[in-house]
C-alpha positions as CSV (number, residue, x, y, z in Angstrom):
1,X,0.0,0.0,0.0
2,X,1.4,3.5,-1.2
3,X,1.5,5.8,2.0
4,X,-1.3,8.5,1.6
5,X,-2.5,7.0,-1.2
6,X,-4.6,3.8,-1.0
7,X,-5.0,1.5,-3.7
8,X,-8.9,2.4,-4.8
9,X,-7.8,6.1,-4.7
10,X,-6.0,5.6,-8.5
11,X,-8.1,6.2,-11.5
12,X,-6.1,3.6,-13.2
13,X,-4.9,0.1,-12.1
14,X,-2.3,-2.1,-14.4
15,X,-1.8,-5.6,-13.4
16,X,1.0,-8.0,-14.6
17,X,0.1,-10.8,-17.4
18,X,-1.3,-13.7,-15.4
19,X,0.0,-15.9,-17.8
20,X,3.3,-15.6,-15.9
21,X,2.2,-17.0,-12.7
22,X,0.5,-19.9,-14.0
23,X,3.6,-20.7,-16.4
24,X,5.5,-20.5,-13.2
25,X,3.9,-23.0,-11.2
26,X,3.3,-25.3,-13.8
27,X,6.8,-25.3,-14.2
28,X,7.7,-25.9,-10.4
29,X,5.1,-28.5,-10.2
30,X,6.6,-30.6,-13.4
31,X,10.3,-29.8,-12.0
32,X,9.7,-30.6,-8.4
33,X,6.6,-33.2,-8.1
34,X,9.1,-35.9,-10.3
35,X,12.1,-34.6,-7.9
36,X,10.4,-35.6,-4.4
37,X,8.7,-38.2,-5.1
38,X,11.4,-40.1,-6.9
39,X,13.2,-39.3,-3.1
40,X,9.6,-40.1,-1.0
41,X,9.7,-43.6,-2.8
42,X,13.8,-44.1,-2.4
43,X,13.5,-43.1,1.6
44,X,10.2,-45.0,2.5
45,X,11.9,-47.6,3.1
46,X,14.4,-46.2,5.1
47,X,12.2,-44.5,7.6
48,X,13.4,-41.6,6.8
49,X,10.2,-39.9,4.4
50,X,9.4,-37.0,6.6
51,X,12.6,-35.4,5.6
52,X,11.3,-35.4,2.2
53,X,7.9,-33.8,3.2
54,X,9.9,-31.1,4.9
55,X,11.5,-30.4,1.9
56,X,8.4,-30.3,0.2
57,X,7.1,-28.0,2.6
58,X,9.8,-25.3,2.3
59,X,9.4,-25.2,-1.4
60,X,6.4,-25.1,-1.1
61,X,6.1,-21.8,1.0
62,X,9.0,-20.1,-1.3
63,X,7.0,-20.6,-3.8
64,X,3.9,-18.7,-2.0
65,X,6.2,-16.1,-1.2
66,X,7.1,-15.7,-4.8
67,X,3.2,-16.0,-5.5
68,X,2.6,-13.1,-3.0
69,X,4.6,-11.0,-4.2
70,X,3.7,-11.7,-7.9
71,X,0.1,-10.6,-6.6
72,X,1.2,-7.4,-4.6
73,X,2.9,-6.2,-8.0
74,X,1.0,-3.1,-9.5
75,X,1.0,-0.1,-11.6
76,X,-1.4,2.9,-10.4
77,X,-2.0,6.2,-11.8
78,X,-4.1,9.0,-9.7
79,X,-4.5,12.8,-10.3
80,X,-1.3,13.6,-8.7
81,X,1.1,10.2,-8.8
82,X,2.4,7.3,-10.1
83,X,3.4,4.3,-8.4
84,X,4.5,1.2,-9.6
85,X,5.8,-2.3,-7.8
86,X,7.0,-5.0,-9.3
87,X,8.3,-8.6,-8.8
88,X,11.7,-7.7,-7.9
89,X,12.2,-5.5,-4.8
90,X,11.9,-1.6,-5.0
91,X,8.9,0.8,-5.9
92,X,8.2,3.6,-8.3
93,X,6.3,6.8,-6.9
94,X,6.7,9.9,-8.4
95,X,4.5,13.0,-9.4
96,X,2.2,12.8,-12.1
97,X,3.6,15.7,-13.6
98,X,7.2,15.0,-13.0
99,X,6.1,12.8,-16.5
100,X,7.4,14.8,-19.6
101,X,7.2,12.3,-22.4
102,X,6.0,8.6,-23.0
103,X,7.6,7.0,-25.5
104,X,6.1,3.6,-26.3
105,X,8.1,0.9,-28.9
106,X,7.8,-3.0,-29.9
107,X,10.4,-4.7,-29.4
108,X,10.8,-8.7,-30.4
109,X,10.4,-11.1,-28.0
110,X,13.6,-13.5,-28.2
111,X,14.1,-15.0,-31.7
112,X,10.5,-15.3,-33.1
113,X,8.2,-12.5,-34.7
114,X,6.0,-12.0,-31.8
115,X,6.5,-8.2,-30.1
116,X,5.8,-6.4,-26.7
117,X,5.0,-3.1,-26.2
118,X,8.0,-1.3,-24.3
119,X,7.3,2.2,-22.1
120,X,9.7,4.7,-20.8
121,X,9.2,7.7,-19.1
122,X,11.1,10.6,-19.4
123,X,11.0,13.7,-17.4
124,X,11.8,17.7,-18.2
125,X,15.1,16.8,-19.0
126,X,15.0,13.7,-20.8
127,X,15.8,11.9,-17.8
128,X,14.7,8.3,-17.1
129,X,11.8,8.0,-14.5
130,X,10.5,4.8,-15.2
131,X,10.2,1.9,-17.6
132,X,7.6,-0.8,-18.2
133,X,8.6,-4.2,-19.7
134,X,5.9,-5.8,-21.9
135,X,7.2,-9.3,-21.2
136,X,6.2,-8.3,-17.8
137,X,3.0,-5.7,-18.1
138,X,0.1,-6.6,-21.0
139,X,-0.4,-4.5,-23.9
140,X,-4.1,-3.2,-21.8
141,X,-1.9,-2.0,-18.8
142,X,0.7,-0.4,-20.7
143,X,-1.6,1.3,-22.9
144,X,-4.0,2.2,-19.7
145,X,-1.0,3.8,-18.5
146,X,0.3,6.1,-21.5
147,X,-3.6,7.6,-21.3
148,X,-3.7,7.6,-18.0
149,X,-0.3,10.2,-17.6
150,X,-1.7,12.4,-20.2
151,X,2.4,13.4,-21.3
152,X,3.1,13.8,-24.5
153,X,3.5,10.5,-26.1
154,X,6.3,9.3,-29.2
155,X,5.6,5.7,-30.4
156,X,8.1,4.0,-32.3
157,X,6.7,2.5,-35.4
158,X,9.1,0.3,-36.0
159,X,9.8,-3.1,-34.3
160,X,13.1,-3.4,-33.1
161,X,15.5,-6.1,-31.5
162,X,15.9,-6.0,-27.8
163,X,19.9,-5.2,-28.7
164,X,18.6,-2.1,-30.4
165,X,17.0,-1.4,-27.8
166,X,18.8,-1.5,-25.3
167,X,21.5,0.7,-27.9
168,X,18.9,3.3,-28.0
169,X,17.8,3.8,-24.6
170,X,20.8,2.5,-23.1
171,X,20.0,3.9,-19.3
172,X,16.5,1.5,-19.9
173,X,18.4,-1.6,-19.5
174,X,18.3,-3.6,-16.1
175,X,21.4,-5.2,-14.6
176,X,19.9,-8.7,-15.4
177,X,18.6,-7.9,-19.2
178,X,20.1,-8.6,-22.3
179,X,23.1,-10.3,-21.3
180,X,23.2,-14.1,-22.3
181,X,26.7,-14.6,-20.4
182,X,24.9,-13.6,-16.9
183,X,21.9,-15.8,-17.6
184,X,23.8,-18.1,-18.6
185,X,25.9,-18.1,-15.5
186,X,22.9,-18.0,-13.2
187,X,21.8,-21.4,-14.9
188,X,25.0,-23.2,-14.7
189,X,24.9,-22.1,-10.8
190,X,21.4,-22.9,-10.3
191,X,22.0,-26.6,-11.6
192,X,25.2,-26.8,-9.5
193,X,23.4,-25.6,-6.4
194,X,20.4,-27.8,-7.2
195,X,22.7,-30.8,-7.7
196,X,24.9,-30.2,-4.8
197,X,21.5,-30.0,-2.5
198,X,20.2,-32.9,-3.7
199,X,23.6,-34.9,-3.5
200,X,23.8,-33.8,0.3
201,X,19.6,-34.9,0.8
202,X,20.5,-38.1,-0.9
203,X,23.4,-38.7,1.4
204,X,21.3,-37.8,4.3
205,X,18.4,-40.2,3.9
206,X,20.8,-43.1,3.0
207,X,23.5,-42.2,5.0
């Protein structure tokens, strides 16, 4: 909740895509369901199953923290602010009028033809305020958004690559966006923590 601002005080609400949170657990449930029950069935035997219910348990509860704050995430725009919150820690809340510009593009989404809408803010001075990712935010909440400021608003006709992107607007660009060695990194030491975990719950249980 914004301080001095409740939520049913905006005249315009943007929510995420809702498609991401149902991906998201479909893809925990077909990652982790094969995962502990391959370990429930290796440690009945043993005794030792509740070790793997407790394991179940703790996933399970990151994974309604992630829910929550998947839920919590908003974009709002009254007659005097904005405020956004996303996934990832950290808010947005500025004037209304601190918003110059609104320049809206499409960019590609990975390799294939499909495109998301893209919004940046700019203020007075062509500063960066704010930006809202269309892999992130639908088309609707973007587009609720840009009338919602009532800035000035430049749309890129064009469709352009996420590199180009990112070339344009340079000071856009997240630390975690656009750079295949860091997600690639972040995989390699997911697996290896993943592995390691499970090498040390194996050896537990049979131990």
């Amino acid at each position: 909740m914004v301080t001095g601002v409740a939520r049913d005080d905006f005249e315009v609400i943007a929510v995420p895509r809702r498609t991401i949170a149902r991906t998201a657990v479909l893809t925990a449930v077909f990652s982790l369901v094969p995962v502990l029950g391959a370990l429930f069935w290796l440690t009945w035997p043993t005794g030792r199953w509740p070790a793997v219910l407790w394991v179940a348990d703790v996933a399970v509860v990151v994974g309604l923290l992630m829910y929550w704050r998947f839920r919590v995430s908003y974009a709002g725009v009254s007659s005097t602010e904005f405020f956004k919150r996303g996934w990832l820690p950290g808010t947005v809340r500025l004037p209304r009028d601190a918003v110059a510009t609104v320049l809206v593009a499409r960019t590609y989404r990975g390799a294939s033809t499909e495109t998301v809408p893209q919004l940046i803010a700019l203020g007075p001075d062509g500063e960066l305020l704010f930006r809202m990712r269309g892999g992130y935010w639908p088309d609707e909440a973007i587009t609720a958004v840009t009338d919602a400021l009532g800035s000035a608003v430049t749309t890129v006709s064009r469709p352009m690559s996420g590199a180009e992107f990112y070339r344009t607007w340079p000071e856009s660009r997240s630390w975690y966006e656009g750079r295949r060695w860091l997600s690639t990194t972040l995989v390699v030491l997911a697996f290896a923590v993943a592995t390691g975990l499970l090498a040390l719950v194996w050896q537990a249980f049979t131990g």
